[in-house]
C-alpha positions in Angstrom: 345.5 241.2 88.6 343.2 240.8 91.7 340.1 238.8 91.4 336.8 240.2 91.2 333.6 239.1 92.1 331.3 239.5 89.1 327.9 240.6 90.1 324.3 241.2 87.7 323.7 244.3 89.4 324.9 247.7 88.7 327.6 249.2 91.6 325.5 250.6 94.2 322.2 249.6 93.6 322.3 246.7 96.5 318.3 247.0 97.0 317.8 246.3 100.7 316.2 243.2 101.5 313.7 242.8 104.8 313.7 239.6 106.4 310.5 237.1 105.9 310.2 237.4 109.7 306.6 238.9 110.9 308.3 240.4 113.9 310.3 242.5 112.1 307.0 243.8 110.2 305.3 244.0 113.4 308.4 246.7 114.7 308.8 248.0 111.5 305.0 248.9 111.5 305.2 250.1 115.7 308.1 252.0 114.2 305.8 254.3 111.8 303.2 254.6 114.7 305.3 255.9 117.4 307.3 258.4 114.6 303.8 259.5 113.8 302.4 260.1 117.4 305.6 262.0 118.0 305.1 264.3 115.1 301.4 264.7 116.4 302.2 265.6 119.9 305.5 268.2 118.1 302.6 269.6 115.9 300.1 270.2 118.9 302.4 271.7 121.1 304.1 274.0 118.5 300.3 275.1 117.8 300.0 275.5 121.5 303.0 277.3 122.1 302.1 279.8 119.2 298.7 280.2 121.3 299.9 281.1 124.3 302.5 283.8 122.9 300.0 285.7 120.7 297.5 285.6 124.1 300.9 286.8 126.2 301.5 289.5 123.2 298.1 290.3 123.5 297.9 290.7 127.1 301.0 292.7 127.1 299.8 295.1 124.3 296.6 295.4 126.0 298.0 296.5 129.6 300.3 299.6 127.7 296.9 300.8 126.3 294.9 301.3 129.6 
C-alpha cells in the first residue's frame, strides 16, 4: 500500500498564501493600477471609435441627401 500524506484540509482547497513581503504588496497593488488604467484607456478609445463612426455614417448619409 503506498504511503500517504495525511493532510486537515479537504483535496483541493490549498488556499493560496501571499508572502509577508511588502514588495510583493507594493507589485501586487501596481498590478491592479496598471490593469485598471488599461481598461480606462480600452473604454475611452472604444467610446471614441463609436464617435467617430456614427460622425463618418453621418457624414456619409448626409452627402447622398444633397
Amino acid at each position: 500500500m503506498p504511503f500517504r500524506e495525511e493532510s486537515s484540509e479537504a483535496p483541493g482547497s490549498r488556499a493560496l498564501q501571499a508572502p509577508c513581503d511588502a514588495n510583493f504588496v507594493d507589485a501586487a497593488a501596481d498590478r491592479t493600477g496598471s490593469q485598471e488604467l488599461i481598461t480606462l484607456l480600452a473604454n475611452f478609445f472604444r467610446i471614441l471609435a463609436l464617435l467617430l463612426s456614427a460622425l463618418g455614417s453621418y457624414g456619409l448619409l448626409s452627402t447622398g441627401l444633397a
